[in-house]
C-alpha positions in Angstrom: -3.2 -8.9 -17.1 0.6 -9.1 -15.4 0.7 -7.6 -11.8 3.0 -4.9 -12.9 0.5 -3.6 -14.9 -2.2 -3.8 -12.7 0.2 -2.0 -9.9 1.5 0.8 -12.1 -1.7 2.2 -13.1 -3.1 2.3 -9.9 0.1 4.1 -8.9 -1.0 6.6 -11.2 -4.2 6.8 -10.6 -3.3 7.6 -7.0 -0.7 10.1 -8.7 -3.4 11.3 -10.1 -5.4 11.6 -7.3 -3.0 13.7 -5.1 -2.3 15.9 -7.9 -6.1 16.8 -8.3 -5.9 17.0 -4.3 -3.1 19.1 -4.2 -4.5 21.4 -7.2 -8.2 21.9 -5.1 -6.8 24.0 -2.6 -8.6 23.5 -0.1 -12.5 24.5 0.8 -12.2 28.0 -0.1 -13.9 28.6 2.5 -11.0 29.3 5.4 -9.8 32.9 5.8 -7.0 34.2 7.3 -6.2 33.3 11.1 -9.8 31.2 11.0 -10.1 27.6 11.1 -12.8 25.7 8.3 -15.9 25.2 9.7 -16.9 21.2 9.7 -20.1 19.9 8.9 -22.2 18.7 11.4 -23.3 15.9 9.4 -21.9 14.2 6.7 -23.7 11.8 3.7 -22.5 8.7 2.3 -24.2 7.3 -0.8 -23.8 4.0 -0.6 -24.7 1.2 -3.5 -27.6 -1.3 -1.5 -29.7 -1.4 1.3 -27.7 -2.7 4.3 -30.3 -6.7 4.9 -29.6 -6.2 8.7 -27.1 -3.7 11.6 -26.3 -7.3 12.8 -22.6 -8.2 11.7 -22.5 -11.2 13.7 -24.5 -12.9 11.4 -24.9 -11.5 7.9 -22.0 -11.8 5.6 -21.9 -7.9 3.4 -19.4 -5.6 3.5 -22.1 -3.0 4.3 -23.2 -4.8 6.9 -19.7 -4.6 8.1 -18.9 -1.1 6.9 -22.0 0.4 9.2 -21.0 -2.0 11.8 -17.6 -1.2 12.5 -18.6 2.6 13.8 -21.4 1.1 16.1 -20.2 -1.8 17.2 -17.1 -3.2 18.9 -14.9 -6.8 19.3 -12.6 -7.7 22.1 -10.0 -7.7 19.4 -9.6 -5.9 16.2 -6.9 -5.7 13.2 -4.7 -2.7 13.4 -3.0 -0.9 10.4 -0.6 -3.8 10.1 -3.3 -6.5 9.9 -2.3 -7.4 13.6 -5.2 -8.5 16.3 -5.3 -5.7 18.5 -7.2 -5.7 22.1 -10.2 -3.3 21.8 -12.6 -4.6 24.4 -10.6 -6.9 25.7 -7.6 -6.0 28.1 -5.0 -8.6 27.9 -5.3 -12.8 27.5 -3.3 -15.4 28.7 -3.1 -19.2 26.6 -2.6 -22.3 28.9 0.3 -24.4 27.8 -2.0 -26.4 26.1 -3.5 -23.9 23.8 -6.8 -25.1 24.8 -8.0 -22.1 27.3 -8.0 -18.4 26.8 -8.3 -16.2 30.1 -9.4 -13.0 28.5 -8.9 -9.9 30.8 -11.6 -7.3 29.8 -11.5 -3.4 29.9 -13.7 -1.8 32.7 -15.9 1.7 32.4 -17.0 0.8 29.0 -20.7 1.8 28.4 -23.3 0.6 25.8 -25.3 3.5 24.0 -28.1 2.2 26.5 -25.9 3.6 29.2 -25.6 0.0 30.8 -21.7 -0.9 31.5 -20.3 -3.6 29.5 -19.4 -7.0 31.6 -18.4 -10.5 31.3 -22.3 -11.4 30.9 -22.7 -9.6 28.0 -18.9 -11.0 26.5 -20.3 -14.4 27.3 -24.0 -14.0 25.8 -22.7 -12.3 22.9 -19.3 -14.2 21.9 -21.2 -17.7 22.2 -23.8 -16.5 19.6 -21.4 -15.1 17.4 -19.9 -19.1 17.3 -23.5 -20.5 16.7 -24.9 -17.8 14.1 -21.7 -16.9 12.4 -21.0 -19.1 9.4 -17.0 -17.9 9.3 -17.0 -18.3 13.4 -19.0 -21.8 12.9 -16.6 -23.3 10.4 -13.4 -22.3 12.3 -14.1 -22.6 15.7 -17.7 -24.2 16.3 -17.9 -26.1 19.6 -15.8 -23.2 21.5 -17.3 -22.1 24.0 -16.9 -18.9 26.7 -17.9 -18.8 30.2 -17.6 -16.1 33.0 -15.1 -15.8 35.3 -15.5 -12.4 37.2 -17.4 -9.5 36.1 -14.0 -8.5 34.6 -13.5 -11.8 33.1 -14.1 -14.7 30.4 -12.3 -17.9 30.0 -12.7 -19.1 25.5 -12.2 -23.2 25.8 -11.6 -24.1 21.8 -12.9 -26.9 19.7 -8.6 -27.7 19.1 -5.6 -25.9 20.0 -4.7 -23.3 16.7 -2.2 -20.4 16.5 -4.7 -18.4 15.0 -7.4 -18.1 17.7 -7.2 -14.5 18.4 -6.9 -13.2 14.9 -10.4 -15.1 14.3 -11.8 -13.1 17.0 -10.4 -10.3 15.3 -11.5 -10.8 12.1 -13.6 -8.0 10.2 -16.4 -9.6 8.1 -19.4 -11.1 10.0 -16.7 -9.7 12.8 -17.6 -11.0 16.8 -19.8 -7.7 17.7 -20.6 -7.5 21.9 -24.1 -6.6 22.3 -25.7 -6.3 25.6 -26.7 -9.6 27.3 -29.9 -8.4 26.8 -30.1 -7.8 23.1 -28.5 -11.5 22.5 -31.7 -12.9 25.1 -34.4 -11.4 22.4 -32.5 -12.2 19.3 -34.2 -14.2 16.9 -33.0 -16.5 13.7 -33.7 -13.1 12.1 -31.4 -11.4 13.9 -31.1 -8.4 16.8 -34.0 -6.5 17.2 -32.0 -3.5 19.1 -28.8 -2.0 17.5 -26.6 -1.2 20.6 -22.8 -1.9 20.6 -20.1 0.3 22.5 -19.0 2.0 19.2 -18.0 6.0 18.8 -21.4 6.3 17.2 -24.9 4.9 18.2 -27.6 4.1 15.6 -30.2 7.0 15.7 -32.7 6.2 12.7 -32.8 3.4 10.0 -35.5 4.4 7.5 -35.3 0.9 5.0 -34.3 1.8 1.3 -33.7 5.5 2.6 -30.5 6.1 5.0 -29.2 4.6 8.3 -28.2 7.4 10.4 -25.6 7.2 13.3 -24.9 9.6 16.0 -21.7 9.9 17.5 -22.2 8.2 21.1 -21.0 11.1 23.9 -20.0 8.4 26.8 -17.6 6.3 24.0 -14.6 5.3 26.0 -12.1 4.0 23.5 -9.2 1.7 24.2 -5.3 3.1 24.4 -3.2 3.6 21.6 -3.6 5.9 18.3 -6.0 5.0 16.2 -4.6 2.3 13.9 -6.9 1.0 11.1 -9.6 -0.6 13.2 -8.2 -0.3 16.3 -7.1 2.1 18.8 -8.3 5.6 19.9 -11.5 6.6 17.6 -12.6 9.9 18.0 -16.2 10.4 16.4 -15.0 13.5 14.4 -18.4 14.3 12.8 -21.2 14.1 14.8 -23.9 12.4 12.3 -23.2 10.2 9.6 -26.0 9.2 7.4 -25.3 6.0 5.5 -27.8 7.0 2.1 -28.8 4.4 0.0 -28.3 5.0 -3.6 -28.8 2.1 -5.8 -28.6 3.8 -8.9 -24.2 4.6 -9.8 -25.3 7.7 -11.7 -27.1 8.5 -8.7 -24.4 8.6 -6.5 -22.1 10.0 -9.4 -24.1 13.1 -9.8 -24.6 13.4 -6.1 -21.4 13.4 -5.2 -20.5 15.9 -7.8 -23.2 18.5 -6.9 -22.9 18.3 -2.8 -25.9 16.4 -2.2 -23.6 13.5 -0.7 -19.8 14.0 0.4 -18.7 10.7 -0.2 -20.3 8.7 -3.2 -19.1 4.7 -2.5 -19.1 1.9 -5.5 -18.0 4.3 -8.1 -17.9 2.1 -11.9 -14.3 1.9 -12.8 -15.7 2.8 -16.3 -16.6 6.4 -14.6 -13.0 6.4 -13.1 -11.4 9.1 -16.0 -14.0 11.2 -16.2 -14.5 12.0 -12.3 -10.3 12.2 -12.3 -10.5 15.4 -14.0 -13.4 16.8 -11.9 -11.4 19.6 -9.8 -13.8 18.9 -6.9 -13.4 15.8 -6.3 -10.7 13.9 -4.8 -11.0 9.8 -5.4 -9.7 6.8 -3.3 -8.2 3.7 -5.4 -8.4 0.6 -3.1 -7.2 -2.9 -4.3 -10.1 -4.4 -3.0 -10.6 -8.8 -3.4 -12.3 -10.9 -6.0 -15.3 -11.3 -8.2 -16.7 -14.8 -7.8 -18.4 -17.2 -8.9 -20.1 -19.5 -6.3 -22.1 -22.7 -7.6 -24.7 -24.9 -5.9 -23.0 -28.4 -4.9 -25.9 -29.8 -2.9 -29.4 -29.4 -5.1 -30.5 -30.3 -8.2 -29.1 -30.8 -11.5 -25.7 -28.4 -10.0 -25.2 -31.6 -7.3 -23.6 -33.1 -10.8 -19.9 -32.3 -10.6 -19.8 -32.9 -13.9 -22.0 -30.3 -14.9 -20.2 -27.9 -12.3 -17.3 -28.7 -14.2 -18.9 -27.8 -17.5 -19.9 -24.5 -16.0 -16.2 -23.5 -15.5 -14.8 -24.9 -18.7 -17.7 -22.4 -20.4 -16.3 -19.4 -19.2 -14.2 -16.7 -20.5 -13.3 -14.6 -17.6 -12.1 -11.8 -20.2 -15.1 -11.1 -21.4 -16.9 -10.9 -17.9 -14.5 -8.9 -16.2 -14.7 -6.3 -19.1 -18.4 -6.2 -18.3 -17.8 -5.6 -14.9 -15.7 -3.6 -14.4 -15.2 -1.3 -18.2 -11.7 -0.9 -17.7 -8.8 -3.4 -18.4 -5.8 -1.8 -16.5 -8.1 -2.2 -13.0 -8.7 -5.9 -13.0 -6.2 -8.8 -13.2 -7.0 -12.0 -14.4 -5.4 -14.7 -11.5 -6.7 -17.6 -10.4 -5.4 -16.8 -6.8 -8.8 -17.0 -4.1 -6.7 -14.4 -1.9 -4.1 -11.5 -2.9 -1.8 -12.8 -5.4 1.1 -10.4 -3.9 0.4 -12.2 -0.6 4.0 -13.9 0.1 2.5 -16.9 2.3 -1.2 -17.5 1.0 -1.3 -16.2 -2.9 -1.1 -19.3 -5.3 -2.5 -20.2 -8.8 -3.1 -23.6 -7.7 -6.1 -25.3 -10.1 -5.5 -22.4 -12.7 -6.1 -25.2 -15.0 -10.0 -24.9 -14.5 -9.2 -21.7 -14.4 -10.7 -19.5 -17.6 -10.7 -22.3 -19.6 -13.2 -20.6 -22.5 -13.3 -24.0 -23.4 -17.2 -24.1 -25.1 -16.5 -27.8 -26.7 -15.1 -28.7 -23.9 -18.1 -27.7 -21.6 -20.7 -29.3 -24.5 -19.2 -32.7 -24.2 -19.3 -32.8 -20.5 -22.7 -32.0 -20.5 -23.7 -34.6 -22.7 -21.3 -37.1 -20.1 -23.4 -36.0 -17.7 -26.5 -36.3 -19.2 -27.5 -32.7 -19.3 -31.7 -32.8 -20.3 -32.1 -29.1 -21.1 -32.7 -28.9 -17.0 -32.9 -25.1 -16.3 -30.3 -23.4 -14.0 -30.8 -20.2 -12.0 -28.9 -17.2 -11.8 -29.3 -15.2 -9.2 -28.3 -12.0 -9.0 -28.7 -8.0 -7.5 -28.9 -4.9 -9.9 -27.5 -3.0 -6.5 -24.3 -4.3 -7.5 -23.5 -3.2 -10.8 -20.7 -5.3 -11.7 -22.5 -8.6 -9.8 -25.4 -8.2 -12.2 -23.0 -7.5 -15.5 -20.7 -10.6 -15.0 -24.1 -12.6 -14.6 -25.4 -11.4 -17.5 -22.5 -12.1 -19.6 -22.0 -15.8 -17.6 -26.0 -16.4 -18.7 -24.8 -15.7 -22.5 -21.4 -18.1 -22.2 -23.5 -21.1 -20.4 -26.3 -20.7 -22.9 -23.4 -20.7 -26.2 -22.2 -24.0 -23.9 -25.8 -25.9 -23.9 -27.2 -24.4 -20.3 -30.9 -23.6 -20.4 -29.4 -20.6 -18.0 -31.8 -18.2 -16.7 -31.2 -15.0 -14.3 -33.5 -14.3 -11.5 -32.9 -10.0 -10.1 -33.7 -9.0 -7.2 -32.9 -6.1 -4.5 -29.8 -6.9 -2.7 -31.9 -8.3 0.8 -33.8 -10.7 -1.0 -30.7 -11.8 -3.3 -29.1 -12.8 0.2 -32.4 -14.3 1.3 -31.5 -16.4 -1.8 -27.9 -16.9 -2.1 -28.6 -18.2 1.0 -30.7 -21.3 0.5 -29.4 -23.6 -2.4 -32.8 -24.4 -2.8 -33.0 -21.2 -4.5 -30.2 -20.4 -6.6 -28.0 -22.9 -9.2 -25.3 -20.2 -9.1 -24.5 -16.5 -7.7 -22.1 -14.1 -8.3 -20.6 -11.7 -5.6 -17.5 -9.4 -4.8 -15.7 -10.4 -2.1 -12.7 -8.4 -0.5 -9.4 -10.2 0.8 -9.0 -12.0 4.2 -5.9 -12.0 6.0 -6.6 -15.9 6.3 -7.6 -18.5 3.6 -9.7 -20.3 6.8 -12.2 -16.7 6.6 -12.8 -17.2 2.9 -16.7 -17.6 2.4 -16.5 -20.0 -0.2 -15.4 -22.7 2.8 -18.1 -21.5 5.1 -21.1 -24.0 4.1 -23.6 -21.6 5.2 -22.3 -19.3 2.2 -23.0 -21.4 -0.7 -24.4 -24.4 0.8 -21.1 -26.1 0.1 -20.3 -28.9 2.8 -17.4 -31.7 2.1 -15.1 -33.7 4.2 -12.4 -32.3 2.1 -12.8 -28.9 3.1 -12.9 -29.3 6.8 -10.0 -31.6 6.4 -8.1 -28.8 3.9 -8.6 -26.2 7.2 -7.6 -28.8 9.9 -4.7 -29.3 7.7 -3.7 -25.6 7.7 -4.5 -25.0 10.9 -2.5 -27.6 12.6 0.7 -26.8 9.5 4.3 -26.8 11.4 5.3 -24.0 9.6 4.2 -21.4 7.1 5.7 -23.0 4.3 3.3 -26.2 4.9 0.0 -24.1 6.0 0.8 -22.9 2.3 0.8 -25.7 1.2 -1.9 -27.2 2.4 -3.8 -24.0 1.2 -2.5 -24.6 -2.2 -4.3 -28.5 -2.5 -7.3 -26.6 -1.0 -8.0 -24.5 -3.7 -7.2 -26.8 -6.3 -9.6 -28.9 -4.6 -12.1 -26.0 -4.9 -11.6 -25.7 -8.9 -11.8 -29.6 -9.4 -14.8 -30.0 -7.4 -16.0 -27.1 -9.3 -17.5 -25.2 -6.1 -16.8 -21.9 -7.0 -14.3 -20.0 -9.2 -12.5 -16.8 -9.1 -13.7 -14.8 -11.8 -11.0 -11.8 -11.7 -9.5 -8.9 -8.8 -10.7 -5.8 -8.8 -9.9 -1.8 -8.2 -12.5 -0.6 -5.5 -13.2 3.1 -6.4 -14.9 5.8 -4.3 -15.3 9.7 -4.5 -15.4 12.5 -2.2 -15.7 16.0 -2.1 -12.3 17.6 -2.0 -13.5 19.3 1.3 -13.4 15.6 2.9 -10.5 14.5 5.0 -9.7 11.9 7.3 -11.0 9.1 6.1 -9.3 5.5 6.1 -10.0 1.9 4.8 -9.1 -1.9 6.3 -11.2 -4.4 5.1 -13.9 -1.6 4.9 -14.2 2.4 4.4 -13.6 3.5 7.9 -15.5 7.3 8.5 -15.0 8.1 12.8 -12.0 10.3 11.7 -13.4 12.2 8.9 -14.7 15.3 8.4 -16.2 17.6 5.8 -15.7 21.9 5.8 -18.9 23.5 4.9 
């Protein structure tokens, strides 16, 4: 589908969307010279059990999404996708670009009541570096050290321009925990959920809800609150986080009261819920449905028989299953936001929804294919993960592939994903980063995919003179990505999400963003 007609209906869906807004009329519930009364607590039905609360580590977007609202960086991405001090005061670079001098903000308490200071920086940003696979890749042998109480000096693997917006990126984003929490961490993760966010975790009940508190003593940094930075007011004092695997679940939810916000709605559900008076939903371009394959075990360690597995497919057909709706996916080979000026190229689109069955056949028999049988593995928490894999099982086994799909709940499918001992191939949704370097397809703890090309591809961008050549650079990456056949873009994706029309104040960067919002009774 052309970008023009991807962007003009979701300009009219959002059209759509104010006009049902505007139509509502409010709560109904306000009367002259009164103000709405707000809910003291407000419910989000969201699609999977979160696998941890620890963001340093774990790679989901509800990870994330929870974590933002307890936990906080040193920096953070404002509204204009701009690394923003949070935690963090000021910074100074030595000529050399080798040393950071971080400055940090004093009076700021955990939700232990414990003041934040450079012990707690240095415990916690070291173990983001080891434990987190984006950190790892990028910047792995930095290291921070204390200075003063006040203080923390970064020394970097190699001098890049992009240090601080890796500090300040959102996914598997560098969360300060109390020295404390970091000394009793295991390879599991945290064991106590305490950050310096507007809201402290009160209750996780697994499969159930996660329920945050808004934190009393939350000191937030200066400026007005700008996407995930700047002055966050907990609005709503509790916030459950309610799992609801189930879409229909959340659908009718949503549309009775039960929840106020109802996240992962199917595009397919999209007209319907438009004309529900009641309702008012948000319309997010959101990233890219992927397809990640195992380069390092088994029968998959064949590139040929990677390569096979791309020629097979016919992206069509899967994003239809995904997603329902043809005018809310666009078929681009581009691994980040084709509209992005610098980063968004085509590069490789020749491996690129080849549905090329002959083609995959004969390089299977090249390879030497014997019938060996490859694993799908896959989450029914994720409705549009588990369709595409379904319909990628049906165009490997037309292709030759003794293809079977393993399901599982969406913690043990990362418990999977996780080891390519364990999977052949997975499919997941991944939003946009504001830098190829975050992508998780490079990160070798992601996929398990770990070649001298790709760390030379991100040196290459990272040390690029100019934007034109870190573009360039990008661009021979991702070809190198198709021809190697690691992983493929399947298609980009509309992220829908409903709310009561009583709901207001909510935002989105990277992830829904609920400290603002509020909901009248």
């Amino acid at each position: 589908m052309k970008r023009k007609s991807c962007s003009r209906i979701v300009a009219l869906l959002m059209c759509m969307v104010l006009l049902l807004a505007g139509c509502s009329g409010g709560s109904g519930k306000e009367t002259k010279g009164e103000e709405t009364k707000k809910k003291e607590s407000m419910h989000i039905a969201i699609s999977a059990n979160p696998p941890s609360l620890d963001p340093q580590s774990v790679n989901s977007n509800i990870v994330g999404e929870i974590g933002v609202h307890v936990y906080e960086p040193l920096f953070a991405m404002n509204k204009n996708y701009e690394p923003t001090p949070v935690l963090a005061e000021s910074y100074n670079m030595s000529e050399d670009g080798k040393e950071y001098t971080i400055k940090l903000r004093q009076g700021v308490k955990f939700h232990n009541g414990k003041e934040m200071t450079a012990d707690d920086v240095v415990a916690s940003m070291n173990r983001w570096i080891e434990v987190s696979a984006k950190a790892n890749t990028l910047i792995g042998g930095s290291s921070f050290e204390k200075v003063d109480d006040h203080t923390v000096k970064l020394t970097v693997n190699q001098p890049a321009s992009d240090i601080i917006m890796i500090l300040a990126g959102p996914i598997q984003f560098a969360a300060i925990y109390p020295k404390e929490v970091v000394d009793t961490a295991t390879a599991e993760g945290i064991k106590e959920y305490i950050g310096t966010g507007p809201y402290k975790v009160s209750e996780w009940k697994q499969d159930q809800y996660v329920k945050l508190e808004s934190y009393d003593e939350y000191q937030p940094s200066e400026g007005e609150a700008s996407g995930l930075a700047g002055e966050k007011k907990a609005v709503t004092k509790e916030l459950y986080f309610d799992v609801v695997t189930d879409a229909a679940t959340r659908i009718a939810g949503v549309q009775s009261g039960q929840y106020d916000i109802a996240e992962e709605i199917p595009l397919d559900n999209y007209e319907e819920l438009a004309k529900d008076p009641a309702l008012t939903l948000n319309v997010d371009r959101g990233g890219t449905l992927n397809l990640f394959l195992d380069t390092t075990e088994g029968i998959m360690a064949n590139e040929k028989i990677r390569q096979a597995a791309l020629a097979a497919l016919n992206c069509d057909d899967i994003l239809l299953a995904s997603y329902g709706n043809p005018e809310l996916y666009e078929l681009n080979a581009s691994w980040m936001d084709p509209t992005d000026a610098q980063w968004g190229t085509d590069a490789g689109k020749e491996y690129y929804n080849q549905k090329d069955t002959e083609k995959a056949k004969s390089l299977l028999k090249e390879a030497g294919y014997n019938n060996e049988k490859i694993v799908l593995v896959t989450t029914p928490d994720y409705a549009e993960m588990y369709n595409a894999t379904l319909v990628v099982q049906e165009q490997l086994k037309k292709a030759g592939f003794n293809a079977e799909v393993e399901s599982y709940d969406f913690s043990t499918f990362m418990e999977h994903r996780a080891d390519p001992k364990q999977f052949d191939m997975f499919i997941t949704s991944n939003t946009y980063n504001m830098l190829p370097i975050q992508l998780s397809v490079l990160d070798s703890g992601w996929a398990g995919l770990n070649s001298p090309e790709v760390a030379e591809g991100i040196a290459a961008i990272r040390a690029a003179a100019t934007e034109e050549e870190a573009a360039n650079e990008w661009a021979k990456l991702q070809t190198f990505l198709y021809e190697n056949g690691a992983a493929t873009v399947l298609g980009h994706y509309t992220g829908v999400s409903a709310m009561n029309k009583n709901v207001e104040g909510t935002d989105y960067l990277r992830f829904q963003i609920y400290w603002g919002a509020s909901a009248a009774e």
